[in-house]
C-alpha positions in Angstrom: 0.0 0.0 0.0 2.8 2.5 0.8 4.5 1.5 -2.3 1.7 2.2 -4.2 0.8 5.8 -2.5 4.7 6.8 -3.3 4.0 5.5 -7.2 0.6 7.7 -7.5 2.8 10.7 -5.5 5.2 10.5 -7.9 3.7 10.3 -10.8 1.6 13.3 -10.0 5.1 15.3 -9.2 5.6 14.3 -13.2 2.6 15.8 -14.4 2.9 19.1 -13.0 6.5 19.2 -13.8 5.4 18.1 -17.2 2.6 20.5 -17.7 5.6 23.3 -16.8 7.8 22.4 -19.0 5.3 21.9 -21.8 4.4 25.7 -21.3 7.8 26.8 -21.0 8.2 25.4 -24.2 5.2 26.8 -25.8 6.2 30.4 -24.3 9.6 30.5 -25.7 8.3 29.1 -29.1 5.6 31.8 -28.8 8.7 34.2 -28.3 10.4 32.8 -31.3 7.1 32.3 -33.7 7.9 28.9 -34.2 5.8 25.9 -33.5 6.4 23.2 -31.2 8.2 19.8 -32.2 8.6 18.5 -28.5 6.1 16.1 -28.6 7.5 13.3 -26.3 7.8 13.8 -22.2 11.4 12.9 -21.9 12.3 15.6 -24.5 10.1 18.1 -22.7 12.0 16.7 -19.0 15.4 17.7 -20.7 14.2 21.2 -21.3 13.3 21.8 -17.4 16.8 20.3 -16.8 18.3 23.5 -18.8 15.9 25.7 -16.9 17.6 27.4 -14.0 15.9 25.6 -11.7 16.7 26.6 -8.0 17.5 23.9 -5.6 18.4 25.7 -2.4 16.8 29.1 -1.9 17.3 31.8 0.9 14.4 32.8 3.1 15.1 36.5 3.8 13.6 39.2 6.1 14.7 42.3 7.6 13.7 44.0 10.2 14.7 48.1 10.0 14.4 51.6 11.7 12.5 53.3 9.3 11.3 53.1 5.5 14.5 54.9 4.4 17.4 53.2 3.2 19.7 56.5 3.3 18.4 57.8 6.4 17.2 54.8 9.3 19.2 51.7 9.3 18.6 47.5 9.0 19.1 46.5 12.6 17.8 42.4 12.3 18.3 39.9 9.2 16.5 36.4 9.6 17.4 33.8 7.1 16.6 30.3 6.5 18.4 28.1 3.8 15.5 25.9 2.3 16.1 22.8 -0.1 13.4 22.7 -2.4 13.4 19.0 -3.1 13.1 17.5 0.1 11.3 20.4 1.8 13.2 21.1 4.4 15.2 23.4 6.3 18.8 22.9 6.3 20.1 25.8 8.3 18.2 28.9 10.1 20.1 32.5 11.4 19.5 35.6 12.8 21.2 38.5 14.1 20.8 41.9 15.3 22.8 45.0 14.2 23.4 48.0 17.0 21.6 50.9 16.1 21.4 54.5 18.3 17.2 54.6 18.3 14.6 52.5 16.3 11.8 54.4 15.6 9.8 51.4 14.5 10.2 49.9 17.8 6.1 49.5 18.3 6.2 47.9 14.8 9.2 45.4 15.3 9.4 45.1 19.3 13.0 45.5 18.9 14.7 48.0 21.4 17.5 50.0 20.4 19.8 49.1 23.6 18.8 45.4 22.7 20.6 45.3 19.7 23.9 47.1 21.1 24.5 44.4 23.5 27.3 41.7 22.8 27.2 39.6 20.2 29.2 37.9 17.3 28.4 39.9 15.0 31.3 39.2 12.0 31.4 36.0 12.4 27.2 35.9 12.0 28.1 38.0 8.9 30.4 35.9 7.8 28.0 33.1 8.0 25.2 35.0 6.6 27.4 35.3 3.7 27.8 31.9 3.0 24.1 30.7 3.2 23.9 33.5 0.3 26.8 32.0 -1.6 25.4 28.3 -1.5 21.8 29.4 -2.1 20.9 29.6 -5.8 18.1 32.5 -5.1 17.3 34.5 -3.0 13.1 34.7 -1.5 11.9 37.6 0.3 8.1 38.8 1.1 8.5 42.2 -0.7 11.9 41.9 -1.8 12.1 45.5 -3.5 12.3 47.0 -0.2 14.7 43.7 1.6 17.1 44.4 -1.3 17.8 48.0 -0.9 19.4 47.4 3.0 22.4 44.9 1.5 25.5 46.8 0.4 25.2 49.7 3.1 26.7 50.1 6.8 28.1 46.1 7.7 25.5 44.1 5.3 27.2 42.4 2.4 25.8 43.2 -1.1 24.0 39.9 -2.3 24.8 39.4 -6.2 21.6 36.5 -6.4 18.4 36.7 -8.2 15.6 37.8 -6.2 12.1 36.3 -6.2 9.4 38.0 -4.6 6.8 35.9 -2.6 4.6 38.3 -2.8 4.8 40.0 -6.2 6.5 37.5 -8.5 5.0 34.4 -7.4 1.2 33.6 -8.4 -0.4 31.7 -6.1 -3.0 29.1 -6.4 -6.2 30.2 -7.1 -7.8 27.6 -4.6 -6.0 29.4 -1.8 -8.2 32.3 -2.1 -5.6 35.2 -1.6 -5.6 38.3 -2.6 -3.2 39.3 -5.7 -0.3 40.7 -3.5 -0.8 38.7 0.1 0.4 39.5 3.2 2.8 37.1 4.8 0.0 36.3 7.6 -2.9 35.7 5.2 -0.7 33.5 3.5 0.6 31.5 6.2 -3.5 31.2 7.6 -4.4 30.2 4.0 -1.8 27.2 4.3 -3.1 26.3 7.6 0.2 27.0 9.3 -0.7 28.9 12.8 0.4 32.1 13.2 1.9 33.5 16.5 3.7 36.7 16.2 5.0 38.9 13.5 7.4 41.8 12.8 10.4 39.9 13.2 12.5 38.9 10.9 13.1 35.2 11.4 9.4 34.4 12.4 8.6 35.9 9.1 10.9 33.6 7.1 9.5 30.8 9.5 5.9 31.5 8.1 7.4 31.2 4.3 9.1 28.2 4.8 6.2 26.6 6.8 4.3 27.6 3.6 6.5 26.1 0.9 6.6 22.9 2.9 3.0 23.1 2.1 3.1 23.6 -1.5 2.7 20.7 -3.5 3.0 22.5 -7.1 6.5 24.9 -5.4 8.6 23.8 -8.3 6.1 25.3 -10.9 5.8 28.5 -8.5 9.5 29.2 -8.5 9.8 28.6 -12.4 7.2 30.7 -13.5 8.6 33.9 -10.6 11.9 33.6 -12.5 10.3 34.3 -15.8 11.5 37.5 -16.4 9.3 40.7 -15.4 7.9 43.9 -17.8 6.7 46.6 -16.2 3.1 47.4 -17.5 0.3 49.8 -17.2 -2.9 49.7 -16.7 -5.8 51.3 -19.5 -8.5 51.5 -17.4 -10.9 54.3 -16.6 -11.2 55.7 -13.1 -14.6 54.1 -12.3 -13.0 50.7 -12.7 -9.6 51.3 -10.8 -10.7 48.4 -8.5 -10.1 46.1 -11.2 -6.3 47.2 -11.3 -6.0 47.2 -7.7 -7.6 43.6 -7.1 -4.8 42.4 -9.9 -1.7 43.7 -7.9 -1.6 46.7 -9.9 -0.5 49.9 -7.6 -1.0 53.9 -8.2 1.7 56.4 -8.7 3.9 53.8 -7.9 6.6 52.9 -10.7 4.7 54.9 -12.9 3.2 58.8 -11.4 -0.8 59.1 -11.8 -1.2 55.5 -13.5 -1.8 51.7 -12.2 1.2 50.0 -13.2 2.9 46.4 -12.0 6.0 44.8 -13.3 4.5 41.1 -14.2 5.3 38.1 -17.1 4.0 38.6 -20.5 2.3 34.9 -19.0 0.5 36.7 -16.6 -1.5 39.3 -18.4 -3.2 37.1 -20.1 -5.3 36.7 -17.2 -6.1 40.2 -16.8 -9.7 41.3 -17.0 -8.5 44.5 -18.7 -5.7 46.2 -21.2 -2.5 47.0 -20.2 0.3 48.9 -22.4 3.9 47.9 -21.5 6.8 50.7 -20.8 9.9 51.0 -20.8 10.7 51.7 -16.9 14.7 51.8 -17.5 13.9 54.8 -19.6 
């Protein structure tokens, strides 16, 4: 009987992988205008294997001062090096930095004269630094604003690929979540309990509780490395709620528009036009 629930669980892992590579396929043939001569499974398999699929992936949070990365400081980093595989956790850290005054102490909980007491600070650095180096991306819950803390005061820059659990990765529809989730709504809507927030290692708990979860994870990740365009939205004003239910924000990227940075995939879906721009321009 066990034998036979591992057969049916693996051959279900093949289908969904199978499914993913077939419409990788079709998307880059889509790309190229060509039409598809990858008829057989094992030829499909090969082209996941060339996909830079990540195996280990780095949990990130941060915990900071202040919304400002030139003016308040990053003064906790939680991490958690995940193996995508085997679900599970192979190594967990965090650390404190010292900071003169936190003024998002009733956000956080963190006191500044908490984080100035001893501690081994380099060598958690040092360590930090090589969860990043054996990690093959890097997964934060809003990762535009984790990213902008690394390369200033002691934090290394990290030179990985981000993924963003909250804006890059599309989540299944059965989950019932809104279009950019918060980390507690998602943790609730994969039944893993939730018992404190605002710090950064909890946070990363939640996520990794989640992708232990996730049966389809290896589709998830595939698809939020797709690369990302930014588009806006042409919409009128009286349906702006459409934009906003989509993950689409206002006089964000783009001033006095709804605009997200998504895959070409992924507008496919929307319920209304969109005009891609150029946002290095």
């Amino acid at each position: 009987m066990k034998e036979e629930q591992n057969h049916q669980k693996e051959s279900k892992q093949l289908d969904f992988l199978n499914e993913t590579t077939k419409a990788i396929v079709n998307e880059k043939e889509k790309d190229l205008g060509v039409k598809s001569s990858l008829k057989s499974r094992t030829e499909r398999v090969e082209i996941l294997r060339e996909e830079p699929f990540p195996n280990n992936i780095l949990i990130l949070d941060t915990e900071t001062t202040g919304l400002d990365n030139k003016n308040d400081d990053c003064l906790e980093v939680g991490s958690i090096l995940f193996n995508v595989k085997s679900r599970s956790v192979l190594a967990q850290q965090s650390f404190l930095l010292p900071v003169e005054i936190n003024n998002a102490e009733k956000i956080n909980n963190i006191p500044a004269d908490i984080t100035r007491l001893p501690q081994p600070l380099s060598e958690a650095i040092k360590y930090f630094e090589s969860l990043v180096r054996v990690s093959d991306v890097i997964v934060a819950h809003n990762a535009e604003f984790d990213m902008k803390w690394f390369g200033l005061n002691k934090l290394p820059q990290i030179e990985k690929q981000w993924i963003c659990s909250m804006d890059d990765i599309t989540w299944p529809a059965d989950r019932q979540l809104k279009s950019r989730p918060s980390v507690r709504d998602l943790a609730l809507a994969y039944g893993v309990p939730v018992w404190n927030a605002h710090r950064a290692l909890t946070d990363c708990i939640y996520l990794a509780e989640v992708f232990k979860r996730c049966t389809e994870l290896e589709k998830l990740l595939i698809r939020a490395l797709e690369p990302k365009v930014l588009f806006r939205a042409e919409i009128s004003f009286e349906e702006r709620y459409l934009a906003k239910n989509a993950g689409f924000r206002w006089n964000d990227a783009i001033k006095g528009a709804w605009s997200r940075k998504m895959s070409r995939r992924d507008i496919q879906k929307l319920e209304f036009p969109v005009h891609e721009v150029d946002f290095h321009s």
